[in-house]
N, CA and C atoms of all chains as a GROMACS GRO file, in nm:
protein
  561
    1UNK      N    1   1.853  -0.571  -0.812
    1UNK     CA    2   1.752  -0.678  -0.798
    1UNK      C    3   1.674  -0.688  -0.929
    2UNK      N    4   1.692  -0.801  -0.974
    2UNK     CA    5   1.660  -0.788  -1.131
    2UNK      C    6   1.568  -0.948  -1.180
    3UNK      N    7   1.564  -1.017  -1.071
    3UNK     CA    8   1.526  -1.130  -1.067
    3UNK      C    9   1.354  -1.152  -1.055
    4UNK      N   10   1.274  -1.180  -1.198
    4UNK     CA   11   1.134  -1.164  -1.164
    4UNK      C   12   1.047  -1.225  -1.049
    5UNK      N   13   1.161  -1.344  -1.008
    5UNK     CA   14   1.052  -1.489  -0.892
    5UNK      C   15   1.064  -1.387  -0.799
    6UNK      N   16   1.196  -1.352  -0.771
    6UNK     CA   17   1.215  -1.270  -0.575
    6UNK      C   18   1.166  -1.153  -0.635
    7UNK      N   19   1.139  -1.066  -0.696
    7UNK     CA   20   1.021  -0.938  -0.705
    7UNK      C   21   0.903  -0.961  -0.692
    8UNK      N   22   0.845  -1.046  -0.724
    8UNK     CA   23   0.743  -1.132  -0.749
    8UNK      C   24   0.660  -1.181  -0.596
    9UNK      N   25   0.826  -1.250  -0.556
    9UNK     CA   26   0.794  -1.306  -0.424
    9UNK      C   27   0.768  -1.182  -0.322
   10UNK      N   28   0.895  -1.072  -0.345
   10UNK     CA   29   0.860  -0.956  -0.224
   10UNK      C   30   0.755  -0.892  -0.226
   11UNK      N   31   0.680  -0.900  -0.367
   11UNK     CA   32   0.553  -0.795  -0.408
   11UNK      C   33   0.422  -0.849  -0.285
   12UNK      N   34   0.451  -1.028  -0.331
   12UNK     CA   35   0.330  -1.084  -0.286
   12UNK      C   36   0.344  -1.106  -0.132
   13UNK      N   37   0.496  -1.101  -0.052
   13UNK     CA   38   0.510  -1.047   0.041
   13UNK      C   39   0.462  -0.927   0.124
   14UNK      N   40   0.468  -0.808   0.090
   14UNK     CA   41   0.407  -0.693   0.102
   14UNK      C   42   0.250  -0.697   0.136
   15UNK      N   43   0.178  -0.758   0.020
   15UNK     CA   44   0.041  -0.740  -0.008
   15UNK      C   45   0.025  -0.849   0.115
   16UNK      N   46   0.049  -0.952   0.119
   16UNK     CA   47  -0.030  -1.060   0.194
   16UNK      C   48   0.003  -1.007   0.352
   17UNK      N   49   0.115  -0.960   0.394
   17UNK     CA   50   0.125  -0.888   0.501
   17UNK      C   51   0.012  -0.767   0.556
   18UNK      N   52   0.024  -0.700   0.482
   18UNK     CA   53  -0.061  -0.584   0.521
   18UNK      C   54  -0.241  -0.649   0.509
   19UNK      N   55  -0.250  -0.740   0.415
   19UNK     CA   56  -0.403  -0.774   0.404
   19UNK      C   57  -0.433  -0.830   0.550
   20UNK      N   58  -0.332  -0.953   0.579
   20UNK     CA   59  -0.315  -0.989   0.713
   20UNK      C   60  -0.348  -0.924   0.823
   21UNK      N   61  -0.288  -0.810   0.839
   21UNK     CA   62  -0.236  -0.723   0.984
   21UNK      C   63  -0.411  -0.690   0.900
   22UNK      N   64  -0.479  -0.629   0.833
   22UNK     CA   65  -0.581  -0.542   0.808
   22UNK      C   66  -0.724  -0.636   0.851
   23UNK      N   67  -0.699  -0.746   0.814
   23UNK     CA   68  -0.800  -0.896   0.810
   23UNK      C   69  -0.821  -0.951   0.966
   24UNK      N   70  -0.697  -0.965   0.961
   24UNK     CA   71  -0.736  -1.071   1.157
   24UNK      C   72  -0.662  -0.975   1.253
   25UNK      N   73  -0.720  -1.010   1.358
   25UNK     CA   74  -0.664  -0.952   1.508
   25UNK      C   75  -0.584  -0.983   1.581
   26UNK      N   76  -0.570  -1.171   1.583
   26UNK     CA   77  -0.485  -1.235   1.629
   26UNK      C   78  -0.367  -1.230   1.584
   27UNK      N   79  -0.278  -1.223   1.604
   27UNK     CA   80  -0.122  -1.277   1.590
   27UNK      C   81  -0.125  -1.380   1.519
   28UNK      N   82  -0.152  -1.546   1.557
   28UNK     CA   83  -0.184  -1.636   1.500
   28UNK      C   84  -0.250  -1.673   1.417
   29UNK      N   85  -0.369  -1.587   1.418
   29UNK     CA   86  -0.471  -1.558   1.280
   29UNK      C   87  -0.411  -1.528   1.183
   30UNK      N   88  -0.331  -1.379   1.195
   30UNK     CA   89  -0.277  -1.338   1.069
   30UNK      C   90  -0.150  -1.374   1.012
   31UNK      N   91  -0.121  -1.479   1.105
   31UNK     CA   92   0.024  -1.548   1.064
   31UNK      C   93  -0.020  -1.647   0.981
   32UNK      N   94  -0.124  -1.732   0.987
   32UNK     CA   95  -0.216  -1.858   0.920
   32UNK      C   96  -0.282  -1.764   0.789
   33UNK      N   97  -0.328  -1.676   0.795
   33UNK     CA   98  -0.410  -1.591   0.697
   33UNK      C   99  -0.296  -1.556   0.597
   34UNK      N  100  -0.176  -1.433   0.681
   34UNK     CA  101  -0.121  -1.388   0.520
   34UNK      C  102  -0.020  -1.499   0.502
   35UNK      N  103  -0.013  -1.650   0.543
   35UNK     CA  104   0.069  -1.738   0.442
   35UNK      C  105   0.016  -1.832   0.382
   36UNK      N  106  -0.100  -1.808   0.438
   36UNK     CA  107  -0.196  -1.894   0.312
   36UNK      C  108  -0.148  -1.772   0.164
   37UNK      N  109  -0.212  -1.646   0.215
   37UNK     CA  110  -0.207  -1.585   0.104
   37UNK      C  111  -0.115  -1.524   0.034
   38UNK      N  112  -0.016  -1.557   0.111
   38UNK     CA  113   0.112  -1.542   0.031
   38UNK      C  114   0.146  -1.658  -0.079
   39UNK      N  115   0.134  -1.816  -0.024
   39UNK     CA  116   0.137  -1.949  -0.087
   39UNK      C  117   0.037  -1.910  -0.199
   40UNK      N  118  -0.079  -1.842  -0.160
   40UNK     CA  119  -0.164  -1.830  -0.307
   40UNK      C  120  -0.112  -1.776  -0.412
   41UNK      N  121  -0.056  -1.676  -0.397
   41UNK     CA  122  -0.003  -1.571  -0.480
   41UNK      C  123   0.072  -1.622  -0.545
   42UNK      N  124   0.217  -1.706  -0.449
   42UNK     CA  125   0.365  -1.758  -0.538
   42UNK      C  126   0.271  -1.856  -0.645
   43UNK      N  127   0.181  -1.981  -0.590
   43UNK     CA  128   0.140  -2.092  -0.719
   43UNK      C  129   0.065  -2.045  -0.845
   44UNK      N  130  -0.070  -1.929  -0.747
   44UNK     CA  131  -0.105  -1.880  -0.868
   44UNK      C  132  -0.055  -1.820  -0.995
   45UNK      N  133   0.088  -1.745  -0.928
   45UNK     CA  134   0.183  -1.688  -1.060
   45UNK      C  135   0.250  -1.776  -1.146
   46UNK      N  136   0.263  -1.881  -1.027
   46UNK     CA  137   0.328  -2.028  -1.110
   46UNK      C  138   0.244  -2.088  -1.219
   47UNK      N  139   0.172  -2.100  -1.199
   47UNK     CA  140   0.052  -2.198  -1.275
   47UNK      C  141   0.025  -2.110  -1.383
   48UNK      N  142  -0.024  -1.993  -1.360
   48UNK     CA  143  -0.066  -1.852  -1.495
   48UNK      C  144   0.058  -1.843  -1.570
   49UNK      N  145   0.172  -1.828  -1.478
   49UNK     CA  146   0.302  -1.824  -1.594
   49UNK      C  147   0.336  -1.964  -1.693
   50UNK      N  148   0.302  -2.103  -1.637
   50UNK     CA  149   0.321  -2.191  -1.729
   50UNK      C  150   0.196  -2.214  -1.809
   51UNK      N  151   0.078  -2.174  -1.777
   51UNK     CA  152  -0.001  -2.187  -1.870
   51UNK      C  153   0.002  -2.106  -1.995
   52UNK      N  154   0.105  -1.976  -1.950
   52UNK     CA  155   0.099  -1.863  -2.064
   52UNK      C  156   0.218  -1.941  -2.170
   53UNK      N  157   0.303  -2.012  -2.057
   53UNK     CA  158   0.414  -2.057  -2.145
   53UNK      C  159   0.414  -2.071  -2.295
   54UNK      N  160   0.330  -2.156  -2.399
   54UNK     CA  161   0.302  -2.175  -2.521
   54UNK      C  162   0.220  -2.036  -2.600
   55UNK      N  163   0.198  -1.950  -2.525
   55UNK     CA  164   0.155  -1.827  -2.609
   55UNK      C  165   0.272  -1.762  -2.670
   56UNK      N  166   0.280  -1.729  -2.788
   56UNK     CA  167   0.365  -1.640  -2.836
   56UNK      C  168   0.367  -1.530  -2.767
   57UNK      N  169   0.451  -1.406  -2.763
   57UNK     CA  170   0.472  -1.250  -2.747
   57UNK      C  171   0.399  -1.182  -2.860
   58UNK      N  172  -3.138   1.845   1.253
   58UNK     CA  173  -3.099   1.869   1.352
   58UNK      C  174  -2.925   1.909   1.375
   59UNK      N  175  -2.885   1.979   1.445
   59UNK     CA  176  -2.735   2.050   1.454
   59UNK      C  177  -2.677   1.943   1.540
   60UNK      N  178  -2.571   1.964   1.503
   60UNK     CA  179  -2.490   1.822   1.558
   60UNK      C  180  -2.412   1.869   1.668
   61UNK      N  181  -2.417   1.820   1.797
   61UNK     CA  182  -2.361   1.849   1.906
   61UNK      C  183  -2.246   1.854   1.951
   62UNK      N  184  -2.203   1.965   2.035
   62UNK     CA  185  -2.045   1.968   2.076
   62UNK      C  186  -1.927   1.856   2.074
   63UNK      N  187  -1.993   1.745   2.152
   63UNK     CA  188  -1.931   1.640   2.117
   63UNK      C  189  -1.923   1.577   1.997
   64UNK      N  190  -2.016   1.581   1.911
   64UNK     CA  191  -2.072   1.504   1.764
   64UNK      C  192  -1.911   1.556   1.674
   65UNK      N  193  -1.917   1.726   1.715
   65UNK     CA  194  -1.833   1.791   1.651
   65UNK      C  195  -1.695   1.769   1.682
   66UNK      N  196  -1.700   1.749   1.785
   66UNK     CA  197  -1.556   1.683   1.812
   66UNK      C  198  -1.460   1.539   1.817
   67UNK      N  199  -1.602   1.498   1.787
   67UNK     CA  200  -1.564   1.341   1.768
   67UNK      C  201  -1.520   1.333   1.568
   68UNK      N  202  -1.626   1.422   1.536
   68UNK     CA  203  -1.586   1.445   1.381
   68UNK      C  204  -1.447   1.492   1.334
   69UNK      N  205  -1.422   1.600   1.416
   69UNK     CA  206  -1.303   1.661   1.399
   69UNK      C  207  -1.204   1.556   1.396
   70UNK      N  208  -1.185   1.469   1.509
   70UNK     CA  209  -1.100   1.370   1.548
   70UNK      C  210  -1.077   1.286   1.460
   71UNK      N  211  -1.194   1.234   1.407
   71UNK     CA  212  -1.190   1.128   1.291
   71UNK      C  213  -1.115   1.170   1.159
   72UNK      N  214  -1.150   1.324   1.140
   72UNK     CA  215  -1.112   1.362   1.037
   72UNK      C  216  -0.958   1.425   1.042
   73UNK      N  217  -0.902   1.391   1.162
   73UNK     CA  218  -0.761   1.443   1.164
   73UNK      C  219  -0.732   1.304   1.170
   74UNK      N  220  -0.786   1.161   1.248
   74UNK     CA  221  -0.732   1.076   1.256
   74UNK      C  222  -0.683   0.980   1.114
   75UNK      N  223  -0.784   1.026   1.028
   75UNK     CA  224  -0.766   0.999   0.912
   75UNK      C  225  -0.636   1.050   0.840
   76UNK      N  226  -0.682   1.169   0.822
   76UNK     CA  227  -0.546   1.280   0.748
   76UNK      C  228  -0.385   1.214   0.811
   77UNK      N  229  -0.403   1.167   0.918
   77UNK     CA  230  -0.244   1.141   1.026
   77UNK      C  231  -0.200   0.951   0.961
   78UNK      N  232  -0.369   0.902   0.929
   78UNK     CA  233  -0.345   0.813   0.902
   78UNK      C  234  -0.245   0.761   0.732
   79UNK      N  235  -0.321   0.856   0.659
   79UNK     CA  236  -0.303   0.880   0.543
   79UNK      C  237  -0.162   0.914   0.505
   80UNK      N  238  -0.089   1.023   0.569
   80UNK     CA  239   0.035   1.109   0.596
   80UNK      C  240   0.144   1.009   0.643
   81UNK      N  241   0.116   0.938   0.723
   81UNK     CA  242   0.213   0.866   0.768
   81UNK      C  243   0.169   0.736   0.797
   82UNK      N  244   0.162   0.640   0.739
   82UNK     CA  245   0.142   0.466   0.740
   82UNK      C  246   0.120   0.430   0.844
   83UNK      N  247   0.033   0.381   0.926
   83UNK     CA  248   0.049   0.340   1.027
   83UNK      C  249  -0.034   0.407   1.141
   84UNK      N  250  -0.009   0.539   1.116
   84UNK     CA  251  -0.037   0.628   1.220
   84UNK      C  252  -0.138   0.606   1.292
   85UNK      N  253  -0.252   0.609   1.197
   85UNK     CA  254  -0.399   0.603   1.287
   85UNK      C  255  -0.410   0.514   1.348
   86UNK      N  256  -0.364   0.366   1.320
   86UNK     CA  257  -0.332   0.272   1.422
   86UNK      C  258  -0.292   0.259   1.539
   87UNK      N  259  -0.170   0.326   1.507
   87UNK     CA  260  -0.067   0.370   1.625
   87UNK      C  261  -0.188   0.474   1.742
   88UNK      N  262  -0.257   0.553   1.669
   88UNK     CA  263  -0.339   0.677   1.749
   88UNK      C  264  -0.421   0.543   1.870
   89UNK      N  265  -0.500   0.470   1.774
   89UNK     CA  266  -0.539   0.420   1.842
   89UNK      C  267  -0.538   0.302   1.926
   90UNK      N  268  -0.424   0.280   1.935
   90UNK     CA  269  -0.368   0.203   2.058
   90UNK      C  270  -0.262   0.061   1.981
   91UNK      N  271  -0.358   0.100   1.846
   91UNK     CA  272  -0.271  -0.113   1.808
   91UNK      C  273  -0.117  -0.102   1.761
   92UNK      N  274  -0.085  -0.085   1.887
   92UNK     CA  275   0.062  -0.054   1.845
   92UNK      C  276   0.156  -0.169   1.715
   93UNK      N  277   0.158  -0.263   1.777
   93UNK     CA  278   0.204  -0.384   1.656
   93UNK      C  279   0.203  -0.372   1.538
   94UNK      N  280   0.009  -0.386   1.536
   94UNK     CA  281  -0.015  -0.323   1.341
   94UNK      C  282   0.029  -0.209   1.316
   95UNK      N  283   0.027  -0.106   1.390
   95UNK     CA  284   0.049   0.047   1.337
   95UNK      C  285   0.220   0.023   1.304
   96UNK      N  286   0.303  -0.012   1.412
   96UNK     CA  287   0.467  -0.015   1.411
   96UNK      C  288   0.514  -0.148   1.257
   97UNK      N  289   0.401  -0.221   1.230
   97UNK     CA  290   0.423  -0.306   1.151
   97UNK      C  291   0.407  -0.242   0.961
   98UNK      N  292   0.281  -0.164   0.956
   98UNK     CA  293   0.253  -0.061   0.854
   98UNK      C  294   0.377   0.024   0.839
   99UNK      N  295   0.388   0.086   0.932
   99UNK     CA  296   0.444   0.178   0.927
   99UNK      C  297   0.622   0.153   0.852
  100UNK      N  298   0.655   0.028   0.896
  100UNK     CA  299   0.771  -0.032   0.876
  100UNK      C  300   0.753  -0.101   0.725
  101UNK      N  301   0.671  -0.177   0.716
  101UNK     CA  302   0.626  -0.237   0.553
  101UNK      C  303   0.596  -0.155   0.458
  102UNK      N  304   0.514  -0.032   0.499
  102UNK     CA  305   0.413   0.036   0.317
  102UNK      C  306   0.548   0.155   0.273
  103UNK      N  307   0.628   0.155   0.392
  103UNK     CA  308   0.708   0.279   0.341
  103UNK      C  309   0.838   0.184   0.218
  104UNK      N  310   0.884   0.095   0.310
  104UNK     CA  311   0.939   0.030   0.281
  104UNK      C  312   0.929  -0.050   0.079
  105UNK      N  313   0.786  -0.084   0.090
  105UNK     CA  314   0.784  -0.158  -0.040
  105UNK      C  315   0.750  -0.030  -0.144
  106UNK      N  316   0.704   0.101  -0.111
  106UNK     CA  317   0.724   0.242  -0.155
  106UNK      C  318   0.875   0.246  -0.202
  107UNK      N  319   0.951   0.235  -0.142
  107UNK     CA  320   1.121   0.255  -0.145
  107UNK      C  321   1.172   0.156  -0.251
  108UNK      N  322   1.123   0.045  -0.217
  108UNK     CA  323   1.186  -0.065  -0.338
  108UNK      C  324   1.091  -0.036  -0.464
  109UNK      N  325   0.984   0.026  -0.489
  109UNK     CA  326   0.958   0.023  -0.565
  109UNK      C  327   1.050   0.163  -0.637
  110UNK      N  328   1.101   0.278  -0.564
  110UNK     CA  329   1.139   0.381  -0.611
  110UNK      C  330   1.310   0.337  -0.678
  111UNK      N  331   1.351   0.207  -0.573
  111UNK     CA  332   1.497   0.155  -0.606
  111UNK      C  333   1.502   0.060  -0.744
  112UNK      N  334   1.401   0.052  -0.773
  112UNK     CA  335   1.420  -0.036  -0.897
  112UNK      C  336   1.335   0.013  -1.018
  113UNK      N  337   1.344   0.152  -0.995
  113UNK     CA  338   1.336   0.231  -1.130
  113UNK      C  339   1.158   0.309  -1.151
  114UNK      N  340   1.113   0.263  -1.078
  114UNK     CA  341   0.948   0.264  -1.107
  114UNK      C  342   0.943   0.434  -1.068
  115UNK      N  343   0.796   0.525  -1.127
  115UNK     CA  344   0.778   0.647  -1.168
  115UNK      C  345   0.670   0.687  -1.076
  116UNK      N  346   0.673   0.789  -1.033
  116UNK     CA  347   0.592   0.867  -0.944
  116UNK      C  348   0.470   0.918  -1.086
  117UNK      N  349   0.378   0.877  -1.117
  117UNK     CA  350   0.330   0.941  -1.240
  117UNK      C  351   0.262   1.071  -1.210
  118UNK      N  352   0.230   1.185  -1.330
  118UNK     CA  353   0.223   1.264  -1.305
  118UNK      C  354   0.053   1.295  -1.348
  119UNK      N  355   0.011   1.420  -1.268
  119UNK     CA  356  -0.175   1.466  -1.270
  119UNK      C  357  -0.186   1.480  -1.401
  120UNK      N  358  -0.219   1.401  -1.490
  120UNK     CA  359  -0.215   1.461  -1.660
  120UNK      C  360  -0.380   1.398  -1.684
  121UNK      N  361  -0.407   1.519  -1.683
  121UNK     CA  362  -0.561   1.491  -1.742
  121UNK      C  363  -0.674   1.431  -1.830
  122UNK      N  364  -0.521   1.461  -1.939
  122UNK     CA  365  -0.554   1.381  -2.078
  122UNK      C  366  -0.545   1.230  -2.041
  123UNK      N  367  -0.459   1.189  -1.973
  123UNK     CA  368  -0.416   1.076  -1.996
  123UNK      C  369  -0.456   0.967  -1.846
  124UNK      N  370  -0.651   0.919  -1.877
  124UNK     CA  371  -0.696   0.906  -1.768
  124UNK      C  372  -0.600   0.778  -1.679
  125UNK      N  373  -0.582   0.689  -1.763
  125UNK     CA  374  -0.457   0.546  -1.681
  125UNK      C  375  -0.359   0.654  -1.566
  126UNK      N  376  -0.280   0.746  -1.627
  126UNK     CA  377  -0.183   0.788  -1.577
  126UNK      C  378  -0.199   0.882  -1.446
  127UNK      N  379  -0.334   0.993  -1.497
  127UNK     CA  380  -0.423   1.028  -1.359
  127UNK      C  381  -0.447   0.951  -1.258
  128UNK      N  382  -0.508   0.813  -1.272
  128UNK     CA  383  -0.523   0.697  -1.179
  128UNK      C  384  -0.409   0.693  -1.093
  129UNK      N  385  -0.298   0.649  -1.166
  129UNK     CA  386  -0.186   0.582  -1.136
  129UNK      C  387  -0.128   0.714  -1.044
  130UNK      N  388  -0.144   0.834  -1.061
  130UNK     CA  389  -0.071   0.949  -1.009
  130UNK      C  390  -0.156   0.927  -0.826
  131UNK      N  391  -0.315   0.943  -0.869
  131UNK     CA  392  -0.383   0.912  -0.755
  131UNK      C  393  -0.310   0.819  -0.656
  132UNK      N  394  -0.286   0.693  -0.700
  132UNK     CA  395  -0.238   0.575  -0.642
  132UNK      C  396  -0.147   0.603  -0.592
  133UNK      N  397  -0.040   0.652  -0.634
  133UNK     CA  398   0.110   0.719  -0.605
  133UNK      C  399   0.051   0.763  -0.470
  134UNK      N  400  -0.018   0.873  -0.461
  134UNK     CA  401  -0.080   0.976  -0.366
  134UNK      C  402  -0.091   0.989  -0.240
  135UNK      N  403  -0.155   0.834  -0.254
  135UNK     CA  404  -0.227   0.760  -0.127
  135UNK      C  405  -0.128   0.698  -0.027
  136UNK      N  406   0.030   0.702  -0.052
  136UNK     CA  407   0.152   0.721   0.049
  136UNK      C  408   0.112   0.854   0.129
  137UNK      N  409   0.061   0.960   0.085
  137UNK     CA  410   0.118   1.015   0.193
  137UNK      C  411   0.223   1.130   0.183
  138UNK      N  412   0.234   1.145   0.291
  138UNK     CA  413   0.403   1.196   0.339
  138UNK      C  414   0.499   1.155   0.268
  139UNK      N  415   0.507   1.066   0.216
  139UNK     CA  416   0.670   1.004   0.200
  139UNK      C  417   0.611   0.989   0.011
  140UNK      N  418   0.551   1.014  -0.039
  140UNK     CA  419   0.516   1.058  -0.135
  140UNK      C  420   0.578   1.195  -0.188
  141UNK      N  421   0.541   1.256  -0.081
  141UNK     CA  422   0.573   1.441  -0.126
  141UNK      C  423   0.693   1.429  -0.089
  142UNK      N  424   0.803   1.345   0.021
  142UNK     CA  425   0.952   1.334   0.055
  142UNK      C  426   0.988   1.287  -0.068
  143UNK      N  427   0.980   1.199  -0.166
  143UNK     CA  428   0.999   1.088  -0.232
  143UNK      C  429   1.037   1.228  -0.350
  144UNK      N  430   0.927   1.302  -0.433
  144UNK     CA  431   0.911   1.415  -0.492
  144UNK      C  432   0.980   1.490  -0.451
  145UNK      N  433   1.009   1.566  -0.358
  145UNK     CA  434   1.097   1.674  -0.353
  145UNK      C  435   1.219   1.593  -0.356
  146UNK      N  436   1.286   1.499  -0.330
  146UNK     CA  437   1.407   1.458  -0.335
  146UNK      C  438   1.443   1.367  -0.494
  147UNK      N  439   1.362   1.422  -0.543
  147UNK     CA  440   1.412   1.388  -0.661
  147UNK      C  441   1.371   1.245  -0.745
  148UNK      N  442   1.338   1.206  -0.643
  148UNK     CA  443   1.291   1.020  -0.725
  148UNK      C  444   1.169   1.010  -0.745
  149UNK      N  445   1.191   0.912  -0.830
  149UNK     CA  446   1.026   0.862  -0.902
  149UNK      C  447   1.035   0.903  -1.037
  150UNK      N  448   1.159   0.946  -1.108
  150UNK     CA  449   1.157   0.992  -1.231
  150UNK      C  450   1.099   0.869  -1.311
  151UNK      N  451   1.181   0.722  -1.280
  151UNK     CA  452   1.097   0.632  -1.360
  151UNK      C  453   1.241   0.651  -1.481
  152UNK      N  454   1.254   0.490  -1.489
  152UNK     CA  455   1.424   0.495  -1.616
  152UNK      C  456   1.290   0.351  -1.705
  153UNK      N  457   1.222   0.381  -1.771
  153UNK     CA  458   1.143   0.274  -1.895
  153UNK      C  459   1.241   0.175  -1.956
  154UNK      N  460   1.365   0.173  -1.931
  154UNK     CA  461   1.444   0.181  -2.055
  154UNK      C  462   1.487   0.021  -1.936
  155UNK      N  463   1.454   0.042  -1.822
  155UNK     CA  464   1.494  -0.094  -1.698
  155UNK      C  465   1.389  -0.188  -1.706
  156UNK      N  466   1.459  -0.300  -1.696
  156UNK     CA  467   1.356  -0.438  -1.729
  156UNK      C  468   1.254  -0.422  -1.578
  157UNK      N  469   1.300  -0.393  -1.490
  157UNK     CA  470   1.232  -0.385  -1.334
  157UNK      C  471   1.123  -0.243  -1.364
  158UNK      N  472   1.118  -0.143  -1.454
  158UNK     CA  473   1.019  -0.019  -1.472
  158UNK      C  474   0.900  -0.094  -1.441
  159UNK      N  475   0.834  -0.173  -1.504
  159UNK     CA  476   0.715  -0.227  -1.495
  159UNK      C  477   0.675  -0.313  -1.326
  160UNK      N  478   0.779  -0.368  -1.292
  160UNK     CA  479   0.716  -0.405  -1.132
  160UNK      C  480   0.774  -0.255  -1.053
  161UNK      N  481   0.823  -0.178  -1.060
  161UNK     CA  482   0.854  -0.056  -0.982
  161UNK      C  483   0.694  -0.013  -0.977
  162UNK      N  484   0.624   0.028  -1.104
  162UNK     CA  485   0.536   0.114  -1.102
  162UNK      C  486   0.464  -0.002  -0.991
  163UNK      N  487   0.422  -0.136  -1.023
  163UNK     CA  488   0.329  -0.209  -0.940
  163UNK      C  489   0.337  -0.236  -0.777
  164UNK      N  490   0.529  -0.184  -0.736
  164UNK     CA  491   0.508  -0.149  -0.620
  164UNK      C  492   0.439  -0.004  -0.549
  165UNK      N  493   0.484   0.080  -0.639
  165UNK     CA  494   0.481   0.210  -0.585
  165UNK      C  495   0.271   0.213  -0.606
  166UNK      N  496   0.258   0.227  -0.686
  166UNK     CA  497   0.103   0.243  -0.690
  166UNK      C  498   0.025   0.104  -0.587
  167UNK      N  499   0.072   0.006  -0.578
  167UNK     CA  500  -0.021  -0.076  -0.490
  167UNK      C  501   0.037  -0.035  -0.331
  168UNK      N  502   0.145   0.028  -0.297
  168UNK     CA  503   0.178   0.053  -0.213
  168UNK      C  504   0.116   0.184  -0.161
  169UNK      N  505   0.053   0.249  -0.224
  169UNK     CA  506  -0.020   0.349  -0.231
  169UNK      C  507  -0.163   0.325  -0.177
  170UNK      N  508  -0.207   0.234  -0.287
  170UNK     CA  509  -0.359   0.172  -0.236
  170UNK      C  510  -0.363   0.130  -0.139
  171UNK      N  511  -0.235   0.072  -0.093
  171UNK     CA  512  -0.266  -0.082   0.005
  171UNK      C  513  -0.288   0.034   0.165
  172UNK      N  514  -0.226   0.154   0.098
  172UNK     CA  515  -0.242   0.264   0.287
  172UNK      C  516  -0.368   0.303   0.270
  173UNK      N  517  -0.431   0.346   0.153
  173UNK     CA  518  -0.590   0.357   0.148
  173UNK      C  519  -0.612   0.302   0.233
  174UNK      N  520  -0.653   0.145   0.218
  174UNK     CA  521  -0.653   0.066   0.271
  174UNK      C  522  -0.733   0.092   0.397
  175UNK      N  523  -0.520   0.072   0.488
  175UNK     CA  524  -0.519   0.099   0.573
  175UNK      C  525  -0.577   0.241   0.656
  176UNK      N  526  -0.640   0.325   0.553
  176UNK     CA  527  -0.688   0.433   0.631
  176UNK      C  528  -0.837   0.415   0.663
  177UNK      N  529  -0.898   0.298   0.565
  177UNK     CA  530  -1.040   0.315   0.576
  177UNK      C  531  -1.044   0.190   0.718
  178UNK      N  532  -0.962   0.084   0.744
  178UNK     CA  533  -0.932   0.031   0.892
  178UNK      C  534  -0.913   0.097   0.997
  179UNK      N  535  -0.841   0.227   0.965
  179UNK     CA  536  -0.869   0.312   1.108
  179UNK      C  537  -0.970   0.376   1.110
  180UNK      N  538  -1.025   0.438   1.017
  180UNK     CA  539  -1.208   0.472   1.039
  180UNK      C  540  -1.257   0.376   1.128
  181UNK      N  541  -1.273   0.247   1.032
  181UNK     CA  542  -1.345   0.145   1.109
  181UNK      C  543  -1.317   0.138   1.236
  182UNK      N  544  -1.244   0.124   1.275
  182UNK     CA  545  -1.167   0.057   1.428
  182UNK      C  546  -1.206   0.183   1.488
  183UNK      N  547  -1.203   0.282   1.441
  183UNK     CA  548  -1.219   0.419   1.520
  183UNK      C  549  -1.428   0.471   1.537
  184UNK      N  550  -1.489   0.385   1.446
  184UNK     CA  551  -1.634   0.434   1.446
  184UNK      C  552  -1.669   0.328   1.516
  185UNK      N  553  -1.593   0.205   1.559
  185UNK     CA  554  -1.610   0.095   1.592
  185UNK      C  555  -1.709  -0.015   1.572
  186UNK      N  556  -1.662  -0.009   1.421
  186UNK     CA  557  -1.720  -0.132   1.292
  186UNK      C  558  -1.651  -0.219   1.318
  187UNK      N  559  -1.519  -0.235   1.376
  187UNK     CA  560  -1.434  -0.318   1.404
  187UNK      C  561  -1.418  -0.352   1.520
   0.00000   0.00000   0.00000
């Protein structure tokens, strides 16, 4: 597994899960909660990675 | 004032419920009834622990000098059980030389924190802050 999006994606998988189950009580709560915060995670990396785009290394 | 038989045993409890929590993902959850979350932890923190160990990332080591790496050893830590399994069986050496080294370490150490975490939720739920 060598692919940065799906590492990326499973990382922010992980985290938004457990914040979830840790955050709400409901079932439905934390199903609405960690995919919001999962969706946060994938755009925010999106958006930070193309903004970095034009920086040199 | 001396803290009472029960005081003492409710302490005790907490403080094993913790340690069980810590040791094994999930656990204190599980102790205390939320089966779902506990069977759900328990199945996820070990898990993203593992992928982080499968794609090269390093168990870091107690080095004193080197306060980042102390941190990072801490973080490691906070698995648990399957921390010290992980160590005696040999993994976590960590290969730098793999394009994946750098998200390995960010599973294994946030996977670490993230049971912290989860241990200071079973306090709560258990002092019933929650």
């Amino acid at each position: 597994m060598q692919s940065h999006l799906l590492l990326l994606a499973t990382f922010a998988f992980f985290v938004s899960l457990v914040f979830a189950l840790l955050a709400k009580d409901e079932p439905r709560e934390q199903l609405r909660f960690g995919g919001t915060l999962f969706a946060g995670f994938l755009v925010a990396a999106l958006v930070l990675g193309w903004l970095m785009y034009p920086f040199p290394l | 004032m001396p803290a009472t038989a029960a005081e003492q045993t409710h302490s005790s409890s907490l403080v094993l419920l913790c340690v069980a929590a810590w040791a094994i993902p999930g656990a204190g959850h599980l102790w205390l009834g939320r089966k779902a979350t506990g069977l759900m932890l328990l199945a996820a923190l070990p898990l993203m622990f593992a992928i982080g160990l499968a794609i090269h990332g390093r168990l870091f080591p107690f080095e004193l000098t080197e306060p980042l790496v102390c941190l990072a050893a801490f973080a490691d830590l906070g698995m648990g059980a399957v921390y010290f399994l992980a160590s005696a069986l040999g993994y976590g050496m960590g290969d730098v030389r793999a394009v994946t080294y750098e998200y390995g370490n960010a599973f294994l150490i946030v996977a670490g924190l993230l049971n912290l975490l989860v241990v200071i939720d079973a306090y709560d739920i258990a002092v019933g802050r929650k």
